[in-house]
N, C-alpha and C positions, 0 to 999 in steps of 0.2 A: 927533105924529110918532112919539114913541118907542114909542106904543101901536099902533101900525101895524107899526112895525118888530116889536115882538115877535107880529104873528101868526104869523109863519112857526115859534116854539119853538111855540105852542100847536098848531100845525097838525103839526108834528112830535111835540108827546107824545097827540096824538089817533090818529096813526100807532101808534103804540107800544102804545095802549089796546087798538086793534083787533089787533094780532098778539097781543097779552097774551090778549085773547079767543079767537083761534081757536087758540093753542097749548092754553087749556085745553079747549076744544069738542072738537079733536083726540087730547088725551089721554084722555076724558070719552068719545069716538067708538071711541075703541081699547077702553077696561075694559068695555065694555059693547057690542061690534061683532055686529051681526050680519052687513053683506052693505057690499063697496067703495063699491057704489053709493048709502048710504044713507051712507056718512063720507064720500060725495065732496060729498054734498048738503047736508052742513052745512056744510064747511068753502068752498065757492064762494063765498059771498056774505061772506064775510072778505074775497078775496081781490079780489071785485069793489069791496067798499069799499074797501081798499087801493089798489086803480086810482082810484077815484074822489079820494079824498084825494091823493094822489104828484100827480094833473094839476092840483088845485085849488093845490097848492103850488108846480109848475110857472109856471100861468097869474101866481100873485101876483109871483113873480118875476120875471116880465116885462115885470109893471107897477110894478112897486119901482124908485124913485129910489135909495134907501139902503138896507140891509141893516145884522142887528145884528153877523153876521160876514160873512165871504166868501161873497157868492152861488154860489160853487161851491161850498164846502163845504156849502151848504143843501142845493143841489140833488146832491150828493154822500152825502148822508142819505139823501133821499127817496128816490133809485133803488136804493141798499143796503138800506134797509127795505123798500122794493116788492118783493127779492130774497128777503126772506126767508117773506114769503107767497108768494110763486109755488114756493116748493121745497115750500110745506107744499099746498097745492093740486095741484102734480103728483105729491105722494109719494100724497096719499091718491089723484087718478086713477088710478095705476097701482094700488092696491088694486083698484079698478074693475075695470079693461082684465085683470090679470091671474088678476081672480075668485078672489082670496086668500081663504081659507075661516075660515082660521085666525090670531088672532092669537098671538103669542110672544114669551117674558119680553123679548126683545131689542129689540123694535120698542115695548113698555110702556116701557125703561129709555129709548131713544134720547125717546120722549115725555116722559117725564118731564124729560129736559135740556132738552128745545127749552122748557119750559113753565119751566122756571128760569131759561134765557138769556134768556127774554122778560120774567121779572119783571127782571131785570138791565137791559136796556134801557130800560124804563121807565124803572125808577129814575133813570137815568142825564140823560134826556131831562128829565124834570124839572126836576133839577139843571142840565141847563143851560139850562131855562127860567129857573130863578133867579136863571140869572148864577154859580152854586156852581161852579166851572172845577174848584178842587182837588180836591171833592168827589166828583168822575166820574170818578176816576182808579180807586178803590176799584170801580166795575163795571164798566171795562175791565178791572182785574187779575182779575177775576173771570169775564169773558166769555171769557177765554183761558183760564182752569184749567177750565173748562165746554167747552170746544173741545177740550182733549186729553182731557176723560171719553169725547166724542163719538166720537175718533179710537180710543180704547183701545175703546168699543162696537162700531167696526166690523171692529178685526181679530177681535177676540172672535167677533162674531157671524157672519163666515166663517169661521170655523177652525172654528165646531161646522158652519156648515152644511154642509160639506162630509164631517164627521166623520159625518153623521146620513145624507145621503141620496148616493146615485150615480146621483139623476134627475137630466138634464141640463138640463130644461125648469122641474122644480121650484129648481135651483139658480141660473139664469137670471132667477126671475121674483122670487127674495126676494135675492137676491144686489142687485138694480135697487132695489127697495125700500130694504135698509139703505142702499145709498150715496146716495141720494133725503135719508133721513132724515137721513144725517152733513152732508150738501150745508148744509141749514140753519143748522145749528151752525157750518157754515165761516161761510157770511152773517151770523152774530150778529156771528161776531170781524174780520170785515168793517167791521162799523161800528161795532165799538170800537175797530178803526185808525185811523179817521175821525177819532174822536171825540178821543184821542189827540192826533192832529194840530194838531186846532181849541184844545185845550188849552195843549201847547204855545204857539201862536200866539196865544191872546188870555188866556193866565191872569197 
């Protein structure tokens, strides 16, 4: 029984492994970009395992007598981790849609966070596969000071974009971009509130 109960941490750090991978596929797709449509193409099938996983943990829930915590806090993981692949899948669409030519140090630096907030989460997911409650407080306090790098990247990165150009269309179409990329870093600290919570309540 208790090994039944803990699929749902494994099924949650297996969440975690795949954003781990498509944050760095995404960063890996930026240093090395040549066309939206070719980073929209790697990072999809992240996001469709992500769907795939978030329902398999959905359905177990349905069929679970017992849980190791609160069935909604489970299922309160899995929709805020699904959140953070769907920001990283529509940040790179709009690469796509907006036929972005060019990458720039700002959209490299916002990558590089998502790609740290996602080791964070791992980490964390782990830990509370292990049962380790106190031990996850160390990558929620962390997933926050990685939310305001996120936050200080985006007024940075409008205040030059507008410093640089007085295309309305070109300001429009990365303006949508950064706040795409900051979206995810909000969803990281999303489910280090969660996690917070669940702490609270069972440590």
């Amino acid at each position: 029984m208790f090994k039944k109960q803990n699929q749902f941490f494994d099924m949650l750090v297996q969440v975690t492994e795949n954003i781990s991978a498509a944050a760095a596929a995404f960063q890996k797709g930026l240093e090395s970009y040549h066309s939206g449509e070719q980073l929209y193409a790697v990072i999809k099938p992240f996001e469709d395992n992500g769907d795939e996983l978030t329902h398999q943990i959905i359905r177990a829930l349905n069929a679970a007598y017992m849980t190791p915590i609160d069935r909604e806090d489970i299922l309160a993981l899995a929709t805020t981790l699904d959140d953070i692949l769907d920001g990283l899948e529509a940040a790179s669409n709009r690469f796509d849609m907006f036929h972005i030519e060019a990458v720039d140090s700002f959209m490299l630096d916002f990558a590089a966070n998502i790609v740290e907030c996602s080791v964070q989460l791992e980490q964390a997911m782990k830990a509370l596969n292990k049962k380790k409650m106190l031990e996850i407080r160390q990558y929620t306090v962390r997933l926050n000071e990685l939310e305001n790098v996120g936050d200080k990247l985006m007024r940075d990165s409008v205040k030059s974009l507008f410093a640089r150009t007085t295309d309305p269309v070109e300001i429009i179409r990365l303006k949508e971009v950064y706040e795409m990329l900051e979206g995810v870093s909000d969803s990281c600290e999303d489910v280090a509130d969660i996690l917070e919570s669940i702490v609270m309540t069972n440590a």
